[in-house]
Each structure stands twice: as structure tokens, then as C-alpha cells.
C-alpha positions as CSV (number, residue, x, y, z in Angstrom):
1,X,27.5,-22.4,-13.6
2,X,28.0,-18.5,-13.8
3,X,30.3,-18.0,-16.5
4,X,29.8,-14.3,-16.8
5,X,30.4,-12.3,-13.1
6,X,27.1,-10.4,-14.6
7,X,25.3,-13.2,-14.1
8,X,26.4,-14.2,-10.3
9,X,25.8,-11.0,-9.2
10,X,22.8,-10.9,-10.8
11,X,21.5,-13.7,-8.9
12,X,23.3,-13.3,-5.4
13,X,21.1,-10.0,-5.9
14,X,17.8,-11.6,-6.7
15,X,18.2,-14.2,-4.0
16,X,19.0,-11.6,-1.7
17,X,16.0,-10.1,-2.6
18,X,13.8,-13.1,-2.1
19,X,15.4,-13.6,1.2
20,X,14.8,-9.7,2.1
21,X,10.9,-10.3,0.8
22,X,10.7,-14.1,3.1
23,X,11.2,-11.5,6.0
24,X,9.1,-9.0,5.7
25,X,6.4,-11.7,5.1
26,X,7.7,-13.3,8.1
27,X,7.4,-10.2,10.1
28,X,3.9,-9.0,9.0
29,X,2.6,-12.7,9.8
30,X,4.0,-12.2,13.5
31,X,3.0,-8.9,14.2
32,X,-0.6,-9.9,12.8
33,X,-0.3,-13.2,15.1
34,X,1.0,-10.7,17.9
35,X,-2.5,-8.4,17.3
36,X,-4.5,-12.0,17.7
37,X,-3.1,-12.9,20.9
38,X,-2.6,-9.5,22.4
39,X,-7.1,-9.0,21.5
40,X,-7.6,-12.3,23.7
41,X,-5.8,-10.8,26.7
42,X,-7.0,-6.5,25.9
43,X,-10.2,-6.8,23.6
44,X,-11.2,-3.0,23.8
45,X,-7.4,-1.9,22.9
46,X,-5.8,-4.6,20.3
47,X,-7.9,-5.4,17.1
48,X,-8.5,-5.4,13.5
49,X,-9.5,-1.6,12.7
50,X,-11.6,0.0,10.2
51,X,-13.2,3.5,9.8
52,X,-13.5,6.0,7.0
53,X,-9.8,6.4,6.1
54,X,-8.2,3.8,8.3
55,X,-7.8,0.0,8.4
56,X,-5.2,-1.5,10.1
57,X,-4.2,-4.6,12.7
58,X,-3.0,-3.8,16.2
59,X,-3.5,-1.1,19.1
60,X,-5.9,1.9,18.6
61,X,-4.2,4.8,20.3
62,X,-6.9,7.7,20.8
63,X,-10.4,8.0,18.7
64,X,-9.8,8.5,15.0
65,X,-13.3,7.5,13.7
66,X,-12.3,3.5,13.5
67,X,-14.2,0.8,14.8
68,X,-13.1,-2.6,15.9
69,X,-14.3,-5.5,13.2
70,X,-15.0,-8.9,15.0
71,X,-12.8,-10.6,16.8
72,X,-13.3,-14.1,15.5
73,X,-12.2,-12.3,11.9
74,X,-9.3,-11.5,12.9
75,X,-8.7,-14.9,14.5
76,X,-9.7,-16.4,11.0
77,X,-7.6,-13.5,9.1
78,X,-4.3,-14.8,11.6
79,X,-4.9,-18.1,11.0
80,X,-4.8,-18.2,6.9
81,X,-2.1,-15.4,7.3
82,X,0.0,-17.8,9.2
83,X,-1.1,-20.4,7.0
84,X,-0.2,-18.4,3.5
85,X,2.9,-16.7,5.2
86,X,4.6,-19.8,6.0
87,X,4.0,-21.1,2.5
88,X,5.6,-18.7,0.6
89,X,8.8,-18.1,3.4
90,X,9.1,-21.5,2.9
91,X,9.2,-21.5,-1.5
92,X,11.2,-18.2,-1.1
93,X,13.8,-19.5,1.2
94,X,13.8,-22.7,-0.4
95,X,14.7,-21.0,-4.1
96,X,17.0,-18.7,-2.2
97,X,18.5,-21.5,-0.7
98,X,19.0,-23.7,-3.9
99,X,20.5,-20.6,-5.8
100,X,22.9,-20.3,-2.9
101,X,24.1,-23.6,-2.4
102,X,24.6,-23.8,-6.3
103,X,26.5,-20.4,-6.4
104,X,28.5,-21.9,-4.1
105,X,29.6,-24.9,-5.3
106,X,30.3,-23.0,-9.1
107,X,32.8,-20.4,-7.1
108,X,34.4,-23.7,-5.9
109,X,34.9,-25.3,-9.0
């Protein structure tokens, strides 16, 4: 299937790629599923954060002009993140996967 070595390493690189970009998705979605569940338990502390310069998901350390945005958005914001996130892991890993398994079985013919 990859006659040229060009082309194989071209796409062991772009399915690495896709693999590399499935993870960091994966890890924003949990740290913004983290934020959710950690506002239930410390509401004043753990939020979704606004102010003039700022805007951001998770603890507030010290007073920097933000202010906390609802709590039920950020429930809605985790749940379509998750929703979203999982989604696209899922088409990236899937392509990544099927690129994979057909790289392999060409280097075995």
C-alpha cells in the first residue's frame, strides 16, 4: 500500500499526529469534567472564571479581577464538552487506528 517510504512515513507522522491531538482533547474534556465535580464539592474555589483579561475553567488562586459565571453553565459547558470530546477522540482514533492497522499489514506483505 506504501510504495514510496515517503509516503509511510508521511502517514505514520499524520496518524501520530491525530493520535497526539485525540489526547489533548481527551485531557481538556477531563480537566473540564474535573472543574465540574470539584465546584459541587468547593463552589467558592473551583469554577468557570471570567473578568477583564481572564477566562478560564478551574481553581481561582488569589483576587485577579474575575468573577465566577454560574454554576449550572459550567455544568451545561462539561456536559456538551464531554459530549463533543468523545466524538471526535473517537473519529480521530478511529482514522488513526485504520491507517495503522493498514500500515501494518502493507510492511507485512
Amino acid at each position: 500500500m506504501y510504495p514510496n517510504p515517503r509516503t509511510r512515513t508521511a502517514a505514520l507522522l499524520k496518524t501520530a499526529g491525530q493520535l497526539a491531538l485525540a489526547a489533548f482533547i481527551a485531557l481538556t474534556v477531563a480537566a473540564i469534567a474535573a472543574t465540574a465535580v470539584m465546584h459541587a464539592f468547593e463552589p467558592a474555589r473551583f469554577g468557570l472564571w471570567s473578568g477583564p483579561h481572564v477566562f478560564f475553567f478551574g481553581a481561582l488562586e488569589g483576587q485577579n479581577g474575575a468573577r465566577q459565571l454560574s454554576g449550572t453553565l459550567l455544568n451545561m459547558l462539561a456536559i456538551t464538552a464531554l459530549l463533543v470530546g468523545t466524538a471526535v477522540c473517537r473519529e480521530l482514533l478511529g482514522f488513526a487506528g485504520a491507517r495503522r492497522v493498514a500500515a501494518s499489514s502493507a510492511a507485512k506483505r
